[in-house]
C-alpha positions in Angstrom: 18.1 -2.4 -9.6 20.0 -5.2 -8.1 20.3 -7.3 -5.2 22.0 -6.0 -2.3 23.4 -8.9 0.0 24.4 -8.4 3.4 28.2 -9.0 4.1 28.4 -11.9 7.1 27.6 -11.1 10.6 26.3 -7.8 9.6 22.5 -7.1 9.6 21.5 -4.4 8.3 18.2 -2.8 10.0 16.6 0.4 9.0 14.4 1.9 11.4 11.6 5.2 10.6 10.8 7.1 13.3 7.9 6.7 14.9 4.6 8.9 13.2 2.6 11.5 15.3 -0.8 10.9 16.0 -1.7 13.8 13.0 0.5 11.8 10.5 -1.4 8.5 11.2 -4.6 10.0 11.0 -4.0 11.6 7.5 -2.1 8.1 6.5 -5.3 6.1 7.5 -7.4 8.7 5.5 -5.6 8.6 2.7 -5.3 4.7 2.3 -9.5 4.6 3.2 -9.7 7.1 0.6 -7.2 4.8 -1.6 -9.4 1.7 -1.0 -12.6 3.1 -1.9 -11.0 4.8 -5.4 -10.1 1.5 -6.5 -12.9 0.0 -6.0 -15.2 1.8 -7.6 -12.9 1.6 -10.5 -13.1 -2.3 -10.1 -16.7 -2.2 -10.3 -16.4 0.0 -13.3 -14.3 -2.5 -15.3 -15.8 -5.5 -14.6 -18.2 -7.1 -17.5 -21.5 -9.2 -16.3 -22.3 -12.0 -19.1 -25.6 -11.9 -20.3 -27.7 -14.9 -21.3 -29.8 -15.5 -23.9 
């Protein structure tokens, strides 16, 4: 994929429209739901060290 360079005096400015109140409920869900999965999997893969 390359690098796409804007010509000059031309910005280029992309603009989403705006989410409904169901869409940002589901998107916060999702990325709570997100955080917590990778967590736990964190936890999972990390090693204590044991003394002896």
């Amino acid at each position: 994929m390359g690098l796409i360079k804007e010509p000059e005096g031309v910005d280029f400015v992309i603009q989403s429209k705006p989410l409904s109140e169901k869409q940002q409920k589901e998107l916060s869900e999702f990325i709570a739901k997100r955080k917590l999965e990778i967590k736990k999997k964190d936890k999972k893969s990390t090693y204590s060290q044991q003394t002896v």
